[in-house]
N, C-alpha and C positions, 0 to 999 in steps of 0.2 A: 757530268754528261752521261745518259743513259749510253751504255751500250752492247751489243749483244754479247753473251754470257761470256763467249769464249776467251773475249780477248778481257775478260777480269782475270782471268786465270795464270794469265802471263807472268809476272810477278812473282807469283811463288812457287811456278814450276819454272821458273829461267833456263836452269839445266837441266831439266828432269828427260830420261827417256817416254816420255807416255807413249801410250800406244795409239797409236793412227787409226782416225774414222775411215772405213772403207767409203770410197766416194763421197768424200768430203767436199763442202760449196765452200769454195774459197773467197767467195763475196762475204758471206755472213752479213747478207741483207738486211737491214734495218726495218721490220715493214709492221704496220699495224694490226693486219687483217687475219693472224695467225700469229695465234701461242707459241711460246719459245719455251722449250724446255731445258730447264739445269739442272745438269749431273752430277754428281760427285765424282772422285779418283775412280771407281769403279765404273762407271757407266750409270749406275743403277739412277733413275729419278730422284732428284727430291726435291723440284718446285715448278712450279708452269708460272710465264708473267705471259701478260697479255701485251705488247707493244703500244703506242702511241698509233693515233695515226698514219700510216703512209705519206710523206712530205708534209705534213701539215705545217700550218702558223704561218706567220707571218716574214712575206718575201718584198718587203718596200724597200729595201735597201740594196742597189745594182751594184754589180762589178762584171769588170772586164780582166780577163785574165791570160798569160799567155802560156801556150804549151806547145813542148820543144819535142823534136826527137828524130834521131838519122833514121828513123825504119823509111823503106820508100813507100811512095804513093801507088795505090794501086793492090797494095798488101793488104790480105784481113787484118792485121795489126794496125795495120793505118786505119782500114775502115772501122774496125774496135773501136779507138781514138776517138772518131769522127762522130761518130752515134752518141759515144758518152757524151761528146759536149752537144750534141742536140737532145740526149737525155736531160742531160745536168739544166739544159735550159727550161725545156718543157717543167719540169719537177721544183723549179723554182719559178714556174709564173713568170719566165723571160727575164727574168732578175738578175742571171748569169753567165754570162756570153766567154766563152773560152775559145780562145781562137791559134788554130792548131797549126804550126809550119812541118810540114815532114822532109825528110830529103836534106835534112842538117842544115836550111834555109835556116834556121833562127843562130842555131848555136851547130859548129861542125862536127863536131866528135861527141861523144857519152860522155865522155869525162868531165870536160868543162861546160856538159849541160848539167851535169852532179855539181859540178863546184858552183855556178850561178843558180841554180835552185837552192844549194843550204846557206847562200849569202843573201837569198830572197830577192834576188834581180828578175826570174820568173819563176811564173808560179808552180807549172807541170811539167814532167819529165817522163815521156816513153820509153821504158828501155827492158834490158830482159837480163843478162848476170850482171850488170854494169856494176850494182851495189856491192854483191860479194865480192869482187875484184879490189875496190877500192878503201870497203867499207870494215869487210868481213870476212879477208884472208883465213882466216885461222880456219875456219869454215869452207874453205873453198872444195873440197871434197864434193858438195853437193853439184857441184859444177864439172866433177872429174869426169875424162873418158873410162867408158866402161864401168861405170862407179852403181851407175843407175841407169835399165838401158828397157825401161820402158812406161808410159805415161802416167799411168794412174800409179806406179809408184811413187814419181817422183810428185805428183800431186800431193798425195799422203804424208807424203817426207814435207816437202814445205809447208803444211798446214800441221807439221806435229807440236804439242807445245815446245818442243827444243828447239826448233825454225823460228817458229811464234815470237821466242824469245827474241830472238837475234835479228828479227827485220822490227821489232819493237826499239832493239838500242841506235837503229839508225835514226829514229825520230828523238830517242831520248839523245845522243850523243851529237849526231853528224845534223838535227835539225831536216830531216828526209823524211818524211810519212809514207812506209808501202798503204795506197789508200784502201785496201782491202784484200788486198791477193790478188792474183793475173791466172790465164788462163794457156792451156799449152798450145805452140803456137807449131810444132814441127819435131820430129828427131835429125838430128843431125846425122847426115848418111854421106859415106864418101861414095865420089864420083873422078873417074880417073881413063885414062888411056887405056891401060892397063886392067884386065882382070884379076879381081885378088879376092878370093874362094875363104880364104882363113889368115890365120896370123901370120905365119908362112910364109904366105905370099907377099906382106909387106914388108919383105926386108928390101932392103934399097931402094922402095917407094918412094920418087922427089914430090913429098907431100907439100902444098900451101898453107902454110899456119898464119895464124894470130901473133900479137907479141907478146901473150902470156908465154910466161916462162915452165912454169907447170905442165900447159898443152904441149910448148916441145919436148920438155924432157918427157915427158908422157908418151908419147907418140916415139919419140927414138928409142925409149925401152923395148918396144915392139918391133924396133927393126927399119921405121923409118927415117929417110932425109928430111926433114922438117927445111923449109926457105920463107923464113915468114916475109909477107908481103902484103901490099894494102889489098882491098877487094880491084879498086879500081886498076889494078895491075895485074890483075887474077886471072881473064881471058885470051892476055897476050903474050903471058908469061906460059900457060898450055899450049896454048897455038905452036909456038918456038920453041917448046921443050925445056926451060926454063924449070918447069914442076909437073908431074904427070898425073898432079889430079890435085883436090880440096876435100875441106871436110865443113859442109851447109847444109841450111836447113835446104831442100830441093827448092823451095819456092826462091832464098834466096838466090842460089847459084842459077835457078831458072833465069830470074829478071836480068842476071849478068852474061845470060845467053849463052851458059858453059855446057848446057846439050848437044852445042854446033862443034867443038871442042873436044868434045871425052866419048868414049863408045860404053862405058860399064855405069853402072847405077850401083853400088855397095849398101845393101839393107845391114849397116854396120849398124846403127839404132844405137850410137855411143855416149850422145846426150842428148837428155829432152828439153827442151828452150821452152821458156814460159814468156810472156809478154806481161807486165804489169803497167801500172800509172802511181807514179812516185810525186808528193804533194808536197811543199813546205810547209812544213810540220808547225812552225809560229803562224804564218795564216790559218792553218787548218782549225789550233785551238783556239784562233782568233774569233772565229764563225761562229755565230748562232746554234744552240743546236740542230734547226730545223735546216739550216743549211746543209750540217757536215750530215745529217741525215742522207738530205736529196741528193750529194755526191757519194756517198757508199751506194746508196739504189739506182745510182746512174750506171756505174761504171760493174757493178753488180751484175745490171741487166745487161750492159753492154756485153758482157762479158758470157753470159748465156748463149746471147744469139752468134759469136764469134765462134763459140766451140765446136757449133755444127758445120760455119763454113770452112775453117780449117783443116774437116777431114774432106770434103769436097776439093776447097784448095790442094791437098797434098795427094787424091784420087786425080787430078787434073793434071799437075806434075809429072807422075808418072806417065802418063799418058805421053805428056807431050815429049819428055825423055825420049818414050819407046817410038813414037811420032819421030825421030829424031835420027832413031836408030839404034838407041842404047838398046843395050842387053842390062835387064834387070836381073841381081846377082841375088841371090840369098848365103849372105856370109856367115862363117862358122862365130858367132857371138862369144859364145862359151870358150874357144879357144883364146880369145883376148883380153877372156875376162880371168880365166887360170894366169895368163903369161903376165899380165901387170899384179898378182898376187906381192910379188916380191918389193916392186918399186912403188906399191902404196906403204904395203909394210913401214918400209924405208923413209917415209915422207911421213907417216905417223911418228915412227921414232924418234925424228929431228924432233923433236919436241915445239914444233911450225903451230901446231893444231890442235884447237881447244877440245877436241874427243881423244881416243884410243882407234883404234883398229877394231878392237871388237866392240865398242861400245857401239860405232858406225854400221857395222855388218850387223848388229842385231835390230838396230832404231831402221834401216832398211827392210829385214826381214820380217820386222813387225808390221810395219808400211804396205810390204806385199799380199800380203793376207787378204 
């Protein structure tokens, strides 16, 4: 199967540090109507192919397929979603009908929407760290608070070939296809009762976490009470005093209505969330090529027009925050990016994680460029 340059590349830079395309397209479009150019290690040129058609060939062959995912309805992530399978249809001549449940209607949790996608019970999976958590431990770093604390790095960073690698071994390993890369969907900002200016001020913070283990001790290195809790428990557990704040994408905590609840917005910016579409991997190479074409340039294009409404989405957030009566904080970043120095260190050391500490801090630095 033809496909575009980069991902030949995979293979024998598995672990390599390369250096990061500034503003990198994470689709890596399939399209006919423009020359692709291949580079060598260096950058420099050294071939142009011309592509194929734009979806062409032959689409007599339907399918109907289904696709899962907790984000809720109403979200640019859902609407992302939604567009790709009215892409994916148009693109194949109505050949392909993907029919989407959000809201954890299909399958409840990420996890065991991950475990019945690589068993091939369905076909698609919307989801955003789900993979590294389950997939790709050793790697979970890319996911750390304060690790990577703003977008177009983290872009970089997951389009490097040592990324590249490691969402390639979840279709070689786990039977998961990241079908092209995802797009940023939010930073994650704490929002709390409480005013918190710098690291300082989070010490005794009764923060709402996750059940990653990582994110608590993470977050208590800093000073905070971590009380992990479901979302759905997340509003009434503020209300009461229970926890005095979260740490979501705004748009998230918006739909949970925790503006009515908290007076501070924290522009903590501690991780960048990306949204992908996760494929079984035995269908995917099952497909024609003109097929797996038309779904890279669906969710490609989906994935353009998403980027724009995201930053409107998360301009509109705010709004409704301060709508609300929050005071929008600009918090000291760099102070919590010094104070977890130590406790990444430390979690590099365990010997947990297939990099080094500084191998990380440079494949970042390189990124930010």
């Amino acid at each position: 199967m033809k496909r575009v340059v980069a991902w030949g590349l995979i293979g024998a830079l598995a672990m390599s540090l390369a250096a990061c395309g500034g503003n990198a397209n994470s689709g890596e479009k399939e399209s006919g109507k423009a020359a692709v150019t291949e580079t060598d290690a260096t950058g420099a040129a050294v071939a142009e192919t011309e592509l194929e058609s734009e979806n062409s060939g032959d689409f007599s062959t339907e399918y109907n397929w289904a696709f899962a995912t907790t984000y809720g309805s109403g979200t640019v992530v859902v609407q992302s979603y939604q567009k790709f399978a009215e892409l994916a249809k148009e693109y194949t001549s109505g050949s392909v009908i993907i029919n989407l449940y959000p809201d954890g209607q299909l399958v409840a949790s990420e996890d065991d929407s991950m475990a019945q996608l690589s068993a091939g019970e369905i076909e698609f999976v919307g989801t955003g760290s789900m993979p590294w958590w389950i997939y790709s431990t050793d790697y979970a770093w890319t996911q750390a608070p304060f690790m990577i604390t703003d977008a177009d790095t983290y872009e970089n960073v997951y389009n490097s070939d040592t990324i590249k690698a490691v969402r390639q071994s979840w279709a070689d390993n786990y039977n998961v296809k990241d079908l092209c890369g995802g797009f940023y969907r939010g930073m994650r900002k704490l929002a709390a009762t409480k005013k918190v200016g710098n690291v300082g001020d989070l010490s005794g913070l009764k923060l709402r976490m996750n059940s990653s283990a990582l994110w608590n001790s993470a977050w208590q290195s800093l000073g905070a009470v971590t009380v992990p809790l479901s979302l759905n428990e997340l509003y009434t557990s503020i209300q009461t005093g229970v926890v005095e704040g979260c740490e979501n994408p705004l748009s998230e905590s918006g739909y949970l209505n925790i503006p009515e609840v908290t007076s501070y917005v924290m522009n903590t910016n501690h991780v960048a969330e990306y949204a992908i579409v996760c494929m079984n991997n035995d269908l995917y190479e099952s497909l024609p090529e003109n097929y797996q074409t038309a779904l890279i340039n669906a969710w490609t294009d989906a994935m353009d027009w998403a980027r724009a409404e995201v930053e409107k989405e998360e301009a509109g957030w705010i709004k409704k925050y301060q709508e609300a009566g929050c005071e929008i904080v600009d918090f000291d970043i760099e102070s919590a990016r010094e104070a977890s120095i130590p406790f990444w260190k430390e979690m590099f050391e365990s010997g947990e994680w297939a990099m080094s500490y500084d191998e990380v801090m440079s494949l970042i630095e390189e990124c930010s460029k």
